[in-house]
N, C-alpha and C positions, 0 to 999 in steps of 0.2 A: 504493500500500500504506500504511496505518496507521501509521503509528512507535508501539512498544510505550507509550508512556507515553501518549498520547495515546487510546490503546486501553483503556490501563487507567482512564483519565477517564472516557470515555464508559460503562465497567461501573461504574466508581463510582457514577458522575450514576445509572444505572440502577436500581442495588440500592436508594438513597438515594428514590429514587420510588417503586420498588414494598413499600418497605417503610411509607411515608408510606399507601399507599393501602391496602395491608393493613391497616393498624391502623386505618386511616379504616373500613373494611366490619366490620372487627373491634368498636370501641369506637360502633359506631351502632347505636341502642336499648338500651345496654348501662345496666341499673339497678343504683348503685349501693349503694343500700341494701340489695338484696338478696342483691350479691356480699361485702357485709359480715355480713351472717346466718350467708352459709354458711362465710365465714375463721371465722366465731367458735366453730362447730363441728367444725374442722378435729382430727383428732387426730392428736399430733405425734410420737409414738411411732411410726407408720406414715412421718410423715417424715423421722425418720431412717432406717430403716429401706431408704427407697430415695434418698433420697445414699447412704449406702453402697451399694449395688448397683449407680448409677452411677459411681461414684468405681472401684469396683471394674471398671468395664466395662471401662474407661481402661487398668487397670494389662495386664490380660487382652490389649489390643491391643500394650501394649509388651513382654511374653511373643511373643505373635506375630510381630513386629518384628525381636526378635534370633534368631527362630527362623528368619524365613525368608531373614537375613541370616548366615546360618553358614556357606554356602559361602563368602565373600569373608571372612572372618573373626571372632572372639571376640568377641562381643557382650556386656558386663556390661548385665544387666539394670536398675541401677540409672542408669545412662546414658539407656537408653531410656526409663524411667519419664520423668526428669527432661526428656528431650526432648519427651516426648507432652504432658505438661502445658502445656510452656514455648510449645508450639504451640497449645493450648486458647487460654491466657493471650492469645496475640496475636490469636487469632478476635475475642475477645471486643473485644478495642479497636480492630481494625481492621476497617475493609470487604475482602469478596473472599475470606474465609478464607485469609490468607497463611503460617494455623500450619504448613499443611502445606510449603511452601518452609523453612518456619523448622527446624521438627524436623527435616527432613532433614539443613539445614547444619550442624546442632549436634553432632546424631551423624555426621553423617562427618567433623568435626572432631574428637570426641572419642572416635573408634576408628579412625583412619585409612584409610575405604572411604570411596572416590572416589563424588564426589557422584551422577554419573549409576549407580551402581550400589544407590545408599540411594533416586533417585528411581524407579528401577525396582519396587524391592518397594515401594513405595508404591503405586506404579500397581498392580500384584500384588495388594495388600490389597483394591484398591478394587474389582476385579474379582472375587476370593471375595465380597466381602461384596456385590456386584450379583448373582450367582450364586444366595448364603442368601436376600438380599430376594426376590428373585424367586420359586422356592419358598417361602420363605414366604407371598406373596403369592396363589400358584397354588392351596395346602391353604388357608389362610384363604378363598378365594373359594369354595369348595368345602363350608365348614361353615357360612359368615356366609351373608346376603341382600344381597350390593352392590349398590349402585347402577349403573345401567348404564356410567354416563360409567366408572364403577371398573374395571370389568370390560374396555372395551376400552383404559383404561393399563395392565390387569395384562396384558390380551393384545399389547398392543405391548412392552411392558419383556420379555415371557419371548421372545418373537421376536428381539429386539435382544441379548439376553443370549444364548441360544443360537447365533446367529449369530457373537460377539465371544467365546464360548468355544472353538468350534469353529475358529475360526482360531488362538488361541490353541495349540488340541493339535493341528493339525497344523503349526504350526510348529515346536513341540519334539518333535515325531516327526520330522520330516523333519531337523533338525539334529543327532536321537540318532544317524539313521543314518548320514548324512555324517561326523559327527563320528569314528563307528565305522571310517569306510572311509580318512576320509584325516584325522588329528589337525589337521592346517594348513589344513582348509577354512578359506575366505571372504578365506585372505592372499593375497599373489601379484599379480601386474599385473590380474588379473582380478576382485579381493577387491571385497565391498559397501565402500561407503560406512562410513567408521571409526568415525561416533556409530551407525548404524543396525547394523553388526555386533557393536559392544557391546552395545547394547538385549539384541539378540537371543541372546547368547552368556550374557549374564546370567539371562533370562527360561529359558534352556535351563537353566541352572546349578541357579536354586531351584525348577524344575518337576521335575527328575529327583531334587536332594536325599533324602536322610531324613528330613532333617529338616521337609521340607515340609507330611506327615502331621500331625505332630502344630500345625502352625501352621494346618491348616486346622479339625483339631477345635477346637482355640482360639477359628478365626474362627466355630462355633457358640456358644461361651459367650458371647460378644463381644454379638451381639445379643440373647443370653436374659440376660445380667446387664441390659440396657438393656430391655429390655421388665417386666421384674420388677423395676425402676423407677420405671419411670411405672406400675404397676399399682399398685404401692404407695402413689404420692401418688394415685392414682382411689382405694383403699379410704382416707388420711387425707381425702380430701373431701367422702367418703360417696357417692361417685358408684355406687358398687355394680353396678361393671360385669361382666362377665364376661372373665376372661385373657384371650380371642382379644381382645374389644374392645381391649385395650393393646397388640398386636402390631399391627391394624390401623391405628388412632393413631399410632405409630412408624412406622407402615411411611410413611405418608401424610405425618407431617414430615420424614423422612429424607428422599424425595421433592422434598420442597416447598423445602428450604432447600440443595440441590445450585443454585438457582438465583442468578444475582448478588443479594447479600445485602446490608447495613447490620451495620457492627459488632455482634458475640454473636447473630448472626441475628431482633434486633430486628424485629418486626414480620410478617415472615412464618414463626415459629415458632407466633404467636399465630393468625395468619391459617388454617395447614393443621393445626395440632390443634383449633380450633374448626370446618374441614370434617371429621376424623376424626370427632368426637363426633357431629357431625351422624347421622352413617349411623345411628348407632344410638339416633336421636332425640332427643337430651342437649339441653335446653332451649339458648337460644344465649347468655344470660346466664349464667347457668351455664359452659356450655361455654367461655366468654370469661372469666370470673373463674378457673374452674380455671387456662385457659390461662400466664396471669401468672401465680398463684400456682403450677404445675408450672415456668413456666422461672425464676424468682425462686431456689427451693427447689430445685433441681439445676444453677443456672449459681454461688451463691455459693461452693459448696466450690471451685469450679476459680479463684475468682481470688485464695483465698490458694495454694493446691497449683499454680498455673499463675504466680503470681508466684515462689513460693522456688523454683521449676524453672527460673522467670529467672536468677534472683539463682544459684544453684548453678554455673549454664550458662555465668557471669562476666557477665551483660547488669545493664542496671540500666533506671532507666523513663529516665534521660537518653539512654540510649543505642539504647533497643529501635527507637524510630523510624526514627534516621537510617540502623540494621542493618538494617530489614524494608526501606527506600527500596530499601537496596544491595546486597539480596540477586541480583535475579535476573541485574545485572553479577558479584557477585561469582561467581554459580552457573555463568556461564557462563566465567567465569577458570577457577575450579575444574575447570572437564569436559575443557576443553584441557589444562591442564597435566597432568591426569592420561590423556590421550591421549600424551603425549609419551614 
C-alpha cells in the first residue's frame, strides 16, 4: 500500500505534468500580436461586471454551507464566507486543491462541529452540484450541436450521477425508517463501524432537514452567478457568444480541473476553456488569449478576498504552509477525539 505522503507526491509530480503539457497544446501557434489586438478592445465595464458575479458565486456557496450545516448547529454566515475564501486563497498557491480540507478545518474550528460532520456537507455540496452539472449538461446537449466525444461524457456523467444519487436516497430512506422504528439503530454489539455510522447518521441528518430546501435552491444560483460570469468576460472580449455557449464552457472547465491540478488550476483551466470554445468554432488564438485573460480577471479578486479570509481565520502566509502540511494528521486527530 502507498503511505499517504508519498501518494500525495506522485498527484503532485502529476498535476505538475499535465499542467506543463496543457499549456504546451494551449500556447502552440498561439499569435501574439493578435491576442494583443483583441486585450486592447476589451471592454472593462463588462469586466467588472462578472468579478462581481463570480465573487458573488463564492458568497452564495457559503449561504449554502451554513444552510446545510444547521442540523449540527449555528452557523454565522460570516465565518463561512471567511472560510470559502481562505480555501480559494490556498487553491490558488497550492497543488491538489487542499482549500477544501482547509475551509472545512477552519469552520469546524470556528463553530465547534466536528470535522467529519463539516467534511460531510462538503461531500453533500459536491454531489448537488454533480446532480445541476449534469442537467445542465443533458438540456444544453439538447439545444447546442456537441460534438460527439461530448455527448458520450455527458452520457456517462448523467449515468454515474444517477447511479450515486440513487444510492444516496435510499440510504436516507432506509435510515428515516429504522430510525423511526428503533431511535438507537446502528448502536449495540451489532452497531456499523463508528466513522461509517456517523457519515451516515449525518448525511441522514441534512437530507431530511429544512433547511436543506432552500441550500439546494442556492446550489442553482451557485452555478448561474458563475456562468453569468464568464458570459460577461465573453461579451468584454467581444466574443459574442450566445448564454448556452458560457454554460457549456463552465461546464467543460469545471470538468476539466476536478483532475490532479498545479497551483490556481494553472494550465489546465487554459487547456479545457480553449476545448469549450472550440465546439463553437472560436478561433484557437483567440480562444487561448480569452483563456488567460478570463482566468487572470476572475482569479485576482480571490487572492486579496482569499488572503484577509486568511489573515481573519488567525493564518498568516508564514504559517498557511506548515497548516495545509498538517492538516490531514490534524483532521484525522480531530475525527477521533470527536468520536470519543
Amino acid at each position: 500500500m502507498i503511505p499517504p505522503e508519498k501518494k500525495s507526491q506522485i498527484l503532485r509530480i502529476v498535476g505538475y505534468v499535465l499542467a506543463v503539457l496543457a499549456l504546451g497544446w494551449v500556447l502552440h501557434d498561439f499569435h501574439i500580436v493578435q491576442a494583443l489586438r483583441e486585450l486592447a478592445r476589451v471592454d472593462w465595464k463588462w469586466v467588472l461586471v462578472g468579478m462581481g458575479f463570480d465573487v458573488l458565486s463564492y458568497g452564495v456557496q457559503a449561504l449554502r454551507w451554513k444552510w446545510l450545516l444547521h442540523p449540527f448547529g449555528k452557523v454565522k454566515l460570516t465565518h463561512a464566507i471567511r472560510a470559502v475564501y481562505a480555501g480559494l486563497f490556498a487553491n490558488l498557491i497550492f497543488p491538489l486543491r487542499p482549500g477544501e480540507l482547509l475551509r472545512s478545518y477552519l469552520l469546524s474550528n470556528s463553530e465547534g462541529i466536528t470535522l467529519g460532520k463539516v467534511f460531510g456537507s462538503v461531500g453533500v455540496e459536491r454531489l448537488v452540484d454533480l446532480v445541476i452539472a449534469t442537467a445542465s449538461l443533458g438540456v444544453v446537449s439538447l439545444l447546442v450541436d456537441l460534438p460527439r466525444r461530448f455527448r458520450k461524457v455527458a452520457d456517462t456523467l448523467g449515468i454515474v450521477t444517477l447511479v450515486l444519487l440513487a444510492i444516496v436516497v435510499v440510504v436516507i430512506y432506509f435510515l428515516e425508517v429504522k430510525l423511526s422504528q428503533n431511535p438507537d439503530f446502528g448502536q449495540g454489539p451489532r452497531r456499523l463501524p463508528s466513522p461509517l455510522m456517523r457519515a451516515l447518521l449525518g448525511l441522514h441528518s441534512m437530507g431530511t432537514a429544512v433547511s436543506f430546501y432552500p441550500a439546494v435552491l442556492a446550489s442553482l444560483f451557485l452555478p448561474g452567478c458563475q456562468v453569468l460570469g464568464l458570459w460577461a468576460m465573453m461579451e468584454a472580449y467581444g466574443l459574442r457568444l450566445p448564454f448556452l455557449a458560457a454554460i457549456v464552457v463552465l461546464l467543460v472547465i469545471n470538468l476539466g480541473v476536478s483532475l490532479p491540478n498545479a497551483p490556481a488550476n494553472v494550465g489546465s483551466y487554459q487547456f479545457f476553456c480553449v476545448l469549450g470554445l472550440s465546439v463553437f468554432q472560436v478561433d484557437k488564438t483567440t480562444a487561448t488569449s480569452f483563456s488567460i485573460f478570463a482566468f487572470l480577471a476572475l482569479t485576482i479578486p480571490f487572492i486579496f478576498l482569499g488572503f484577509l479570509g486568511l489573515v481573519r481565520s488567525g493564518l498568516s502566509l508564514r504559517t498557511i504552509r506548515s497548516t495545509v502540511k498538517s492538516l490531514p494528521n490534524e483532521a484525522r486527530g480531530r475525527a477521533t477525539a470527536g468520536a470519543a
